[in-house]
C-alpha positions as CSV (number, residue, x, y, z in Angstrom):
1,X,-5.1,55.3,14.9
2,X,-1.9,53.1,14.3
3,X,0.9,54.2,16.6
4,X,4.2,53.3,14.9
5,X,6.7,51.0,16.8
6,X,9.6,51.9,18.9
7,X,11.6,50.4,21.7
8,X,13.9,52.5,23.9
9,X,15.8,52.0,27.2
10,X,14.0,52.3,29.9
11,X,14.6,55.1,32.2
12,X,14.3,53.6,35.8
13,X,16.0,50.3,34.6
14,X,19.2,50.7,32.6
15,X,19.2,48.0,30.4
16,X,16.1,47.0,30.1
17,X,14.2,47.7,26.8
18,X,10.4,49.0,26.6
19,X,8.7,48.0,23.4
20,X,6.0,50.3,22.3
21,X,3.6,51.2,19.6
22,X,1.7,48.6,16.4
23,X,4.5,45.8,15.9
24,X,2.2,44.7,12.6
25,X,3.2,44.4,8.8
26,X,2.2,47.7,8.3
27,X,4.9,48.9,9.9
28,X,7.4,46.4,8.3
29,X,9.9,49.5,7.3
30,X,10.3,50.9,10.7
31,X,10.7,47.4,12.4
32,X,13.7,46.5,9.8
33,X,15.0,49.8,10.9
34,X,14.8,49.1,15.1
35,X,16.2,45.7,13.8
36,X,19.4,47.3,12.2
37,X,19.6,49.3,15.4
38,X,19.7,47.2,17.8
39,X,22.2,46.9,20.7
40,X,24.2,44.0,21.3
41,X,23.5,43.0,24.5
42,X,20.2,44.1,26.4
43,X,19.3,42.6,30.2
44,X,15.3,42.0,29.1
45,X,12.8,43.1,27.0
46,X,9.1,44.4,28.2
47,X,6.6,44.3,25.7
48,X,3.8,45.0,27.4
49,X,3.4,48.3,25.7
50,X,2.9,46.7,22.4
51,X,-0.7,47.9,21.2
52,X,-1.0,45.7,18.3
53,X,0.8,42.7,17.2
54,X,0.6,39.8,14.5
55,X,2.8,36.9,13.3
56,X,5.0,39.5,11.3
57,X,5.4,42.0,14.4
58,X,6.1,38.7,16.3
59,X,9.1,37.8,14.1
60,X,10.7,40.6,14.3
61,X,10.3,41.0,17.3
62,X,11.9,37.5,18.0
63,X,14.5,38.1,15.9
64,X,15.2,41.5,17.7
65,X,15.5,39.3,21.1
66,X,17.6,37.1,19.7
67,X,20.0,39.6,18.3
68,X,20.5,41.3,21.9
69,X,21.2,37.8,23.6
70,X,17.9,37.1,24.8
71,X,14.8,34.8,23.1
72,X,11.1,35.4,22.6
73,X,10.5,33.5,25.9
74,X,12.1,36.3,27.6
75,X,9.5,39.3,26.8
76,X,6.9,40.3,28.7
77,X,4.0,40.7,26.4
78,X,-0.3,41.2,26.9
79,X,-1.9,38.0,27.6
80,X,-3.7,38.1,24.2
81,X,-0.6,38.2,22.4
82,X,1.5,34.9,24.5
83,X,0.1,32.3,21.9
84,X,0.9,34.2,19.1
85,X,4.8,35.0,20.8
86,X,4.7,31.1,21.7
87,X,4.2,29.7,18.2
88,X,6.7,31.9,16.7
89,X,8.5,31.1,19.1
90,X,8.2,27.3,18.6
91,X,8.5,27.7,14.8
92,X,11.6,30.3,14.2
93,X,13.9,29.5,17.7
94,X,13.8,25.9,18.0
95,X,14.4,25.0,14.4
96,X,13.9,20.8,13.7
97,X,17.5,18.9,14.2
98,X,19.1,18.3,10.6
99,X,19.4,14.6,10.2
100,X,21.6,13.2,7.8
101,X,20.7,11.6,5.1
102,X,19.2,7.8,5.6
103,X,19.7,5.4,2.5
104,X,17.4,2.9,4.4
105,X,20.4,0.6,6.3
106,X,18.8,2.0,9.6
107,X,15.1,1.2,8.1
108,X,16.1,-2.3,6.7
109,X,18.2,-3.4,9.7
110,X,15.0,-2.3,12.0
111,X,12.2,-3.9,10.0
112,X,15.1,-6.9,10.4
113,X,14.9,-7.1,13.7
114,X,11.5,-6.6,14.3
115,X,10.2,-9.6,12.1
116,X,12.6,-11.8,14.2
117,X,11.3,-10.5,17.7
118,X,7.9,-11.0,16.1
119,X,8.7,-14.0,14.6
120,X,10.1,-15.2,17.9
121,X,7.1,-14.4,20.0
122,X,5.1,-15.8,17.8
123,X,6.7,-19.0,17.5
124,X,6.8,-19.0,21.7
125,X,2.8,-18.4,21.5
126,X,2.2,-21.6,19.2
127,X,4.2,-24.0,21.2
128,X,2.4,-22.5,24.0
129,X,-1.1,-22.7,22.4
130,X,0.0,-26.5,21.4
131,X,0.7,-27.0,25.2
132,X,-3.0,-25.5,26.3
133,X,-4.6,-27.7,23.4
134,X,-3.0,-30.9,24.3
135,X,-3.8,-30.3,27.8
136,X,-7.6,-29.8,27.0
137,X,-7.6,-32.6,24.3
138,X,-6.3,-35.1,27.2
139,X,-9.2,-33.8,29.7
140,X,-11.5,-34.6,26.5
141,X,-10.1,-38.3,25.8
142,X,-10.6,-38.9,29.6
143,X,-14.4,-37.6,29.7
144,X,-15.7,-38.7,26.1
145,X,-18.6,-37.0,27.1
146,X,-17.6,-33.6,26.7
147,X,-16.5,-34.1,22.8
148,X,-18.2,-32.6,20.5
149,X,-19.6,-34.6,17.8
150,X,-22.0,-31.9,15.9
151,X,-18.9,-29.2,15.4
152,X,-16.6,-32.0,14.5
153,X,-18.2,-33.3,12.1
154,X,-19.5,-30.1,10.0
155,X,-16.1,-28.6,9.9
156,X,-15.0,-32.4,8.3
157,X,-17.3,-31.6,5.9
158,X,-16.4,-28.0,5.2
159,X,-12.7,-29.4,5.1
160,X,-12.5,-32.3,3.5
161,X,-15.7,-33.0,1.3
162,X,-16.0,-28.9,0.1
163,X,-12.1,-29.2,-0.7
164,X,-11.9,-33.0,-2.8
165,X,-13.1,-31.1,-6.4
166,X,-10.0,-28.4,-6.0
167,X,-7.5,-30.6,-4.3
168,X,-8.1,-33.6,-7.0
169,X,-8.1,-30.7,-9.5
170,X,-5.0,-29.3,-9.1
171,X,-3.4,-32.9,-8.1
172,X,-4.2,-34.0,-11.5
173,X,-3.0,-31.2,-13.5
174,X,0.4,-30.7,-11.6
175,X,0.8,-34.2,-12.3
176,X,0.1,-34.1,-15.8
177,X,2.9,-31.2,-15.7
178,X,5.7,-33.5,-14.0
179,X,4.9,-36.3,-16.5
180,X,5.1,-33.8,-19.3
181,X,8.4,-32.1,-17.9
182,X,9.9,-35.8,-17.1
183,X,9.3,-37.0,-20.8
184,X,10.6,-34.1,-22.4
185,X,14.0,-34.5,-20.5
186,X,14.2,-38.1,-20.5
187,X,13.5,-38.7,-24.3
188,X,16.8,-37.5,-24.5
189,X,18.2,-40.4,-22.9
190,X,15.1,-43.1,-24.7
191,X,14.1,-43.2,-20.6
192,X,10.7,-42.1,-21.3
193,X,9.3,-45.0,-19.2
194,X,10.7,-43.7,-16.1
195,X,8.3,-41.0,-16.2
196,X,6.4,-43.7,-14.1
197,X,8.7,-43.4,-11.5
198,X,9.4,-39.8,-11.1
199,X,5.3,-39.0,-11.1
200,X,4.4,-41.9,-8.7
201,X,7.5,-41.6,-5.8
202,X,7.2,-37.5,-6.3
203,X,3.3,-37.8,-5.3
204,X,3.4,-40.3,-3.0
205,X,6.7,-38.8,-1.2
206,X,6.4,-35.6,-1.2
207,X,3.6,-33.5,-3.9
208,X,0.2,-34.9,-2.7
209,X,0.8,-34.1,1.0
210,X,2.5,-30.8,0.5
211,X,0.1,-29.8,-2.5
212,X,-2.9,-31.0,0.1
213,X,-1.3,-28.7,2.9
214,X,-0.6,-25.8,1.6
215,X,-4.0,-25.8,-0.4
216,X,-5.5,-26.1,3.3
217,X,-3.3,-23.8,4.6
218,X,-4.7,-20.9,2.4
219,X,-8.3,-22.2,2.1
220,X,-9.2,-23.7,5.7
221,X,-6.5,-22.0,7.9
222,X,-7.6,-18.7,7.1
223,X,-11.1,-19.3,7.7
224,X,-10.5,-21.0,11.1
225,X,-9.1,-17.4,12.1
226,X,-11.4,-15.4,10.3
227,X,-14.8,-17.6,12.2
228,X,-12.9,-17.4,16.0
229,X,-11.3,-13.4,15.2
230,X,-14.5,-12.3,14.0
231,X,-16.2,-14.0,17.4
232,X,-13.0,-12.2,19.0
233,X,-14.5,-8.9,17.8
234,X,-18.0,-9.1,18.7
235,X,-17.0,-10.5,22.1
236,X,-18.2,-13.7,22.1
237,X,-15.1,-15.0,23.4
238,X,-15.7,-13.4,26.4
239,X,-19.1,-14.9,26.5
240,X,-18.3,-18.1,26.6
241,X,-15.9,-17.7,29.2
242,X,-18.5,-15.7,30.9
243,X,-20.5,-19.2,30.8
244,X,-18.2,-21.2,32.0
245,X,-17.1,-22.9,28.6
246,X,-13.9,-23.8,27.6
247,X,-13.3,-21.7,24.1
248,X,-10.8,-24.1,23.2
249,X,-12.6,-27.2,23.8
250,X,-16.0,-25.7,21.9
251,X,-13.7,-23.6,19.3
252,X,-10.1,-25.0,18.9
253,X,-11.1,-29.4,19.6
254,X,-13.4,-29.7,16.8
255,X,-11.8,-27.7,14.0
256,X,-8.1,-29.9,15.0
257,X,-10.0,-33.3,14.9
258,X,-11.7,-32.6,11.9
259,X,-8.2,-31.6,10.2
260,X,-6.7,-34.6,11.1
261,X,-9.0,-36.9,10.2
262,X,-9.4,-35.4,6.9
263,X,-5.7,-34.2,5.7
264,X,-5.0,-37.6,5.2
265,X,-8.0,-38.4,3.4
266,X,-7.5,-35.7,0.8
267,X,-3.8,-36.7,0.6
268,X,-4.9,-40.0,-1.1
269,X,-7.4,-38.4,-3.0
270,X,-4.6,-35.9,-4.0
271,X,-1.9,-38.9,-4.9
272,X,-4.1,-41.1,-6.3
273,X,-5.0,-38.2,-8.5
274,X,-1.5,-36.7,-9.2
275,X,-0.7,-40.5,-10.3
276,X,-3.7,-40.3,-12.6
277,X,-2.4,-36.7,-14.6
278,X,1.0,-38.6,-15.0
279,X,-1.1,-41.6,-16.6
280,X,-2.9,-39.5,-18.7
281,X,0.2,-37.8,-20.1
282,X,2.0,-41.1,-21.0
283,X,-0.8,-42.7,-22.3
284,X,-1.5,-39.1,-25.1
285,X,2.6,-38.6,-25.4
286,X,4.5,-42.1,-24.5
287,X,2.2,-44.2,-25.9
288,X,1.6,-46.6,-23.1
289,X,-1.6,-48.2,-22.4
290,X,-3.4,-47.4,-19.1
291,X,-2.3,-51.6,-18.2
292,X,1.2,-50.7,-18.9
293,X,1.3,-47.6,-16.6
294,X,-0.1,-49.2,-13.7
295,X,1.4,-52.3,-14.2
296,X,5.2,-50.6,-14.3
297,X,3.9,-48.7,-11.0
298,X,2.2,-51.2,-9.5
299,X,5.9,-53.6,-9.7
300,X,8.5,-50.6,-9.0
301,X,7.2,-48.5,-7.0
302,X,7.5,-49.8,-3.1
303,X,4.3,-49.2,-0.5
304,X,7.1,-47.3,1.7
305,X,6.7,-44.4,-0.1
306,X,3.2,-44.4,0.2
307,X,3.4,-44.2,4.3
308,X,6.0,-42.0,4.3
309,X,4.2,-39.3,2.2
310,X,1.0,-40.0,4.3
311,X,3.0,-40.3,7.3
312,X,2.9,-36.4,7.4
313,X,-0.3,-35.4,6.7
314,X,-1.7,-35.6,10.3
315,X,1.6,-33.4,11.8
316,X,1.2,-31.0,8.9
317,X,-3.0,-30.8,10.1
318,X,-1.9,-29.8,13.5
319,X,-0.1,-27.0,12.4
320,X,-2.3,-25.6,10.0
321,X,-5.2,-25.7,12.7
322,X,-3.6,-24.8,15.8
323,X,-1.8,-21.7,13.6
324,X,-5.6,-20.5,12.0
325,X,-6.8,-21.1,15.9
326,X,-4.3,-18.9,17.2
327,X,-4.3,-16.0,15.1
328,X,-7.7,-16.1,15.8
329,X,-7.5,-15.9,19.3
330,X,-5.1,-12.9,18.6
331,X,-7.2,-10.3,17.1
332,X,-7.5,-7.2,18.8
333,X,-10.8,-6.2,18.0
334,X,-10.7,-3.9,14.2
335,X,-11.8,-4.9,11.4
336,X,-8.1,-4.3,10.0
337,X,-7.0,-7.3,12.8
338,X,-8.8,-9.5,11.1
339,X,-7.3,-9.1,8.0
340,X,-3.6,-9.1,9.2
341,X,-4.3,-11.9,11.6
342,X,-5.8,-14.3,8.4
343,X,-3.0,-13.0,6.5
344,X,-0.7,-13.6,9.0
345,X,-2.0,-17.5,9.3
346,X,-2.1,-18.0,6.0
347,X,1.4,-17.2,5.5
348,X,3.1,-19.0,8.4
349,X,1.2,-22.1,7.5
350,X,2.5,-22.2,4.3
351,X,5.8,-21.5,5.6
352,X,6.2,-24.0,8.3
353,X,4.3,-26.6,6.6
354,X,7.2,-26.2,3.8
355,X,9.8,-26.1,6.7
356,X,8.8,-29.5,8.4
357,X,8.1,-30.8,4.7
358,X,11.9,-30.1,3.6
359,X,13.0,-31.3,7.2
360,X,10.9,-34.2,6.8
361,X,12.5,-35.1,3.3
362,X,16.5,-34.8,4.7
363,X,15.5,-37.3,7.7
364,X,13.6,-39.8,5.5
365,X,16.5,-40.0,2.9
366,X,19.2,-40.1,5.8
367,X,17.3,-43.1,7.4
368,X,16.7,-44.6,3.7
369,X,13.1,-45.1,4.3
């Protein structure tokens, strides 16, 4: 039988009020009505009475406290009914904190600061990763018998001879652009035979190492931490340390020696085939002869430029390697590491390798090399 609600003042306790009865929807009417009645001030609140009660009882019931002074934390209720009290509770007397409104300057400036201190740390962990691989390269040098020959040469191969059909590719067809670009601006002037000039001194200064590098940064860097995260994650790191290897003079050695060797390799490849695009376009839109072209390059075009272009490929190797080594090193463990970690290498690569390249170009041109 449903009892209908009440709550009175208690008899042996002035000012302390008894609820009573079925505090349920049911009884919505009546509970509006004890609402409206309500005292304004009341010392506590026993509930203990309270036959029946659910989340609309429980409301009202909070909102009665609240209206005398006192909260929902305050009645005594049945131990089946405290998670029910507590949730209303939670949910209609400790309302969430009105923020005001964010138009993303908080947002911006903290993804801001983050990317430096991330950026900073990470730029701390590759000079001290060059550190640990210079040291282990030096104990290599001084025991020859601990290089590894095997490693070395398969990742050369997997660098430099899997990579000559793209990097000649692309050499020879941004080439062919610069020519075409060069000769469309200087037959303006009736300079077309400069074109000579601007193709060979822009590949041998600056276009066949940096296209080289930054083709290697996003094909051999991301694959260096790709192999060494995904041994990360099944734990064969660990192994090898548990074997009393070296992980970077089995993992890290090979894969930098094999970059340096080769960088420089496919630079001239990537020159001599940059050079080759610009000849192709002046021989189908200039009208020169093939004799002509390397003729005029072969008589203005100093060997200086040739070392100074080739000159960076073995610093720009070191970075590409030891950044794909070290991302490697870094990945937690997930699946999702991997990813951000090749990501991660792919894109600093690039970036510093363009960093050093544009550095590189300011101190060459200062020191009129």
């Amino acid at each position: 039988m449903s009892e209908p609600p009440s709550i009175e003042s208690s008899e042996r306790h002035p000012g302390i009020l008894v609820a009573s009865g079925d505090w349920t929807l049911a009884n919505a009417p009546q509970l509006l009505a004890l609402l409206k009645a309500a005292p304004e001030s009341a010392r506590d609140i026993d509930g203990r009475d309270i036959t029946r009660l659910d989340s609309a009882g429980a409301l009202m019931l909070s909102r009665y406290a609240v209206k005398v002074g006192l909260g929902l934390a305050t009645v005594d209720v049945k131990p089946e009914f405290q998670p029910l009290t507590g949730t209303v509770q939670a949910i209609c007397e400790n309302p969430p904190l009105v923020r005001h409104k964010d138009y993303g300057i908080r947002q911006m400036l903290g993804r801001m600061g983050y990317a430096v201190e991330d950026y900073t740390h990470e730029t701390l962990a590759l000079v001290g990763f060059l550190g640990l691989t210079l040291k282990t390269a030096l104990g290599v040098a001084l025991r020859p018998v601990r290089f590894r020959l095997t490693p070395t040469v398969h990742h050369m191969e997997q660098v430099g001879l899997d990579a000559v059909p793209l990097v000649m590719l692309l050499s020879f067809m941004v080439g062919a652009v610069i020519a075409f670009l060069g000769a469309t601006v200087l037959r303006d002037f009736g300079a077309e035979i400069f074109v000579v000039e601007l193709v060979g001194i822009a590949f041998l200064r600056e276009f066949g190492v940096l296209l080289t590098a930054i083709l290697l940064a996003g094909r051999t860097a991301s694959a260096f931490t790709a192999q060494i995260g995904a041994m990360q994650s099944g734990e064969e790191i660990d192994a090898i340390r548990t074997l009393g290897l070296d992980p970077i003079e089995l993992l890290v050695i090979p894969r930098l020696v094999a970059l340096v060797v080769m960088l420089p390799l496919l630079t001239f490849l990537a020159m001599v085939s940059g050079i080759g695009g610009g000849m192709a376009v002046s021989v189908a839109s200039l009208g020169l002869t093939p004799e002509m072209f390397i003729t005029r390059l072969q008589e203005m075009i100093e060997v200086r430029h040739f070392w100074v272009g080739l000159s960076k490929a073995p610093l720009f190797a070191m970075v590409i390697a030891l950044i794909g080594c070290l991302e490697g090193f870094q990945v937690k463990g997930t699946a999702q590491s991997v990813g951000e970690r090749t990501t991660s290498s792919v894109v600093q690569s690039i970036s510093i390798v363009i960093l050093l390249d544009a550095f590189a170009a300011l101190f060459f041109m200062e020191m009129d090399w």
